[in-house]
C-alpha positions in Angstrom: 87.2 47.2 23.3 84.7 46.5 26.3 83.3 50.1 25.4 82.7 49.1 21.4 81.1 46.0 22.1 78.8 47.2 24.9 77.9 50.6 22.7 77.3 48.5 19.7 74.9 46.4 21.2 72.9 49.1 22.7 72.4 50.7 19.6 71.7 48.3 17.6 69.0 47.1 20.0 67.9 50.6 20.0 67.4 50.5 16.0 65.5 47.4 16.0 63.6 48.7 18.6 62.3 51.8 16.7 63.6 51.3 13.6 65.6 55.1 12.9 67.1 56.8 15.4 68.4 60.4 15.9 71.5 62.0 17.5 68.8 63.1 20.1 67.6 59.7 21.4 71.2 58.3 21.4 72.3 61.2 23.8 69.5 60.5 26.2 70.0 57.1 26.0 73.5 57.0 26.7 73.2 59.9 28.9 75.9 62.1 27.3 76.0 65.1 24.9 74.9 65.3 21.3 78.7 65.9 20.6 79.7 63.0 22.4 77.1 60.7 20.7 78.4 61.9 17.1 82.5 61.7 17.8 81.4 57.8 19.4 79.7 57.2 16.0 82.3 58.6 14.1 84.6 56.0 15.6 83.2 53.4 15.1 82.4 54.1 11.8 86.1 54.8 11.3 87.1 51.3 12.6 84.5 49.7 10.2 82.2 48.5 12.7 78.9 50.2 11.8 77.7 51.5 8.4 75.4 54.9 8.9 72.3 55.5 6.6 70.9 58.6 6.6 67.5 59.3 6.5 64.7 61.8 6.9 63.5 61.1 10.3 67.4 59.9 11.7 69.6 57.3 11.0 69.6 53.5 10.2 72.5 52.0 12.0 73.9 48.7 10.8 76.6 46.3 11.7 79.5 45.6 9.2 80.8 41.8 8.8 83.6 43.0 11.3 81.0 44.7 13.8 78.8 41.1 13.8 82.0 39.1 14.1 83.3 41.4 17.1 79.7 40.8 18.7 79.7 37.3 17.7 82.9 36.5 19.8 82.5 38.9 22.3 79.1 36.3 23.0 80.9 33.5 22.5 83.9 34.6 25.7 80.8 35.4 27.8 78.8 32.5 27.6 82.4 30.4 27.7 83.1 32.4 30.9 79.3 32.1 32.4 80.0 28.3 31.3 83.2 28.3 33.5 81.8 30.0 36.6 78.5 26.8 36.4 80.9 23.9 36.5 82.7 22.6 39.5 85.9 20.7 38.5 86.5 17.7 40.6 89.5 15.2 40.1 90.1 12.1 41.4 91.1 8.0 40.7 88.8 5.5 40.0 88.2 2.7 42.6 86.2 -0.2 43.7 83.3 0.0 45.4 81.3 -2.7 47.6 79.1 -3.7 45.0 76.2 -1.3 46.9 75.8 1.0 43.6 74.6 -1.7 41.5 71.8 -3.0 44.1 70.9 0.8 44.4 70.0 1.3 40.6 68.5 -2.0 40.3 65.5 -1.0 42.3 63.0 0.5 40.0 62.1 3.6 42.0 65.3 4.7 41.3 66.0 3.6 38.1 62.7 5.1 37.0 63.0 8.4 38.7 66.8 9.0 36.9 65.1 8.3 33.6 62.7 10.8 35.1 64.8 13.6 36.2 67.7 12.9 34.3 66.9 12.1 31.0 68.0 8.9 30.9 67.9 5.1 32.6 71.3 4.7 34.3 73.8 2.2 33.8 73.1 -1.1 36.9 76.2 0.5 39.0 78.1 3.5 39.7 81.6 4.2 39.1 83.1 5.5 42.2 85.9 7.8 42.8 88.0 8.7 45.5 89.8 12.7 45.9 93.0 13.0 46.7 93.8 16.9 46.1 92.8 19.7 48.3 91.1 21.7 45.6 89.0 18.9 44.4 88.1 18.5 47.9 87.3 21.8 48.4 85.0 21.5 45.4 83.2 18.4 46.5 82.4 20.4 49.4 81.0 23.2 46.9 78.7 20.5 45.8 76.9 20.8 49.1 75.7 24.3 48.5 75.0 24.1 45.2 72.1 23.7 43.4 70.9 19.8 42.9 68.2 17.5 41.4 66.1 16.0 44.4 64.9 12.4 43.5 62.7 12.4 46.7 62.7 9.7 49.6 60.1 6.9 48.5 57.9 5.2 51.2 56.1 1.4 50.9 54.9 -0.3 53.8 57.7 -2.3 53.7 60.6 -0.4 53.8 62.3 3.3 52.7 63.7 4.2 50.0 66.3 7.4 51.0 66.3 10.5 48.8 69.3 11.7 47.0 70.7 14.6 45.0 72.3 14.4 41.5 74.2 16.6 39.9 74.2 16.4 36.4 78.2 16.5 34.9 80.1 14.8 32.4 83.4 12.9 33.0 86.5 13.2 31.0 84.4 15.1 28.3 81.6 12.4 28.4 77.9 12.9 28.5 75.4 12.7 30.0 76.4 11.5 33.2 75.5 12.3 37.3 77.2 12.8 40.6 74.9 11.0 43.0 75.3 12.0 46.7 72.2 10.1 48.6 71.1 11.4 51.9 71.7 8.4 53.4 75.4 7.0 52.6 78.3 5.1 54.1 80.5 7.0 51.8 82.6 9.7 53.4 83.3 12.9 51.3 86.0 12.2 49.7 84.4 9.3 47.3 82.0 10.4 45.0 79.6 7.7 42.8 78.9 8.6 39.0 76.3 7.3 37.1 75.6 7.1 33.3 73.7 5.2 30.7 77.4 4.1 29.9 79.5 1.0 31.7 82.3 3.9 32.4 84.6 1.7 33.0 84.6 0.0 29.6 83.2 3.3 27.2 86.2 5.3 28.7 88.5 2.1 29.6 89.0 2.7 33.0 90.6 0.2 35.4 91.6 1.4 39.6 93.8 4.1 39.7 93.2 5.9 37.2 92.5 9.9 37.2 89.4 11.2 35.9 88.1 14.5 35.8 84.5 15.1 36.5 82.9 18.6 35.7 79.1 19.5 37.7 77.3 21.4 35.6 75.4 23.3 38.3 
């Protein structure tokens, strides 16, 4: 089936690129014989996947409804399983935090460069979690190496404001939402802080203890 959908595609790229095509081009393209090209075509005329129109200068080649719907899914597993291999599953219960999240996104450096980055002006606090499996651990730790958002440290003559990388994710199926790791935290790594223009707690009514599942979308 892998071979159908990858020949398809070729030649039908090949026909919009210039327009008719011959037995010729398709051999030298594909890098096998003439014979080879026509016993392929054959097939997949057989199986109703391409309709052949012949014409003076070569043939047209089009897809049947059963060709585009073979294509159609065929993109729709890849991009699922590209989707899969971006997103870093990380489970863990909710918990109370010391009340340090909310002062954090009430200072408008931040709250301005999330809206900035982001897309959108976070919720005043962060919902932590805490991990308790090895796997989700082991994905936290993924996080590290992974690409992130930098909101960048911020400098007055007063005091300094540390950087921090976000992760964009969503959280039991909710978006948009962020895991926020700044450079500078008392957290160790097995507590994570989301943020979200949402009060997670009540859009997804969570109280301690319970599990979510948060998803990076890297």
């Amino acid at each position: 089936m892998l071979t159908e959908i990858c020949t398809l595609s070729r030649i039908i790229n090949l026909v919009k690129e210039k327009g008719e095509i011959t037995q010729q081009i398709l051999a030298k393209e594909f890098n096998i014989s003439q014979q080879s090209v026509s016993r392929k075509l054959k097939e997949l005329e057989d199986a109703n996947l391409i309709i052949r129109i012949e014409t003076k200068d070569g043939e047209i080649i089009r897809l049947t409804e059963k060709g585009e719907n073979l294509l159609l899914n065929c993109l729709n597993e890849i991009s699922s399983a590209i989707t899969f291999q971006h997103e870093i599953r990380i489970k863990g219960k909710v918990t109370s935090g010391l009340g340090e999240g909310k002062l954090f996104l009430s200072l408008p450096y931040y709250e301005n460069s999330f809206k900035k980055f982001l897309g959108f002006t976070p919720y005043p606090g962060t919902l932590n979690i805490v991990i308790y499996d090895r796997i989700s651990f082991e994905n936290r730790l993924l996080l590290d190496t992974s690409k992130y958002i930098n909101i960048p440290e911020y400098r007055d003559e007063n005091r300094v404001l540390g950087a921090v990388k976000a992760y964009p994710a969503r959280i039991n199926d909710l978006e948009p939402a962020a895991i926020v790791i700044p450079l500078r935290t008392t957290h160790p790594k097995s507590v994570i802080e989301i943020i979200s223009p949402y009060y997670l707690r009540e859009k997804l009514s969570l109280k301690d203890g319970d599990e979510v599942l948060i998803e990076a979308l890297i």
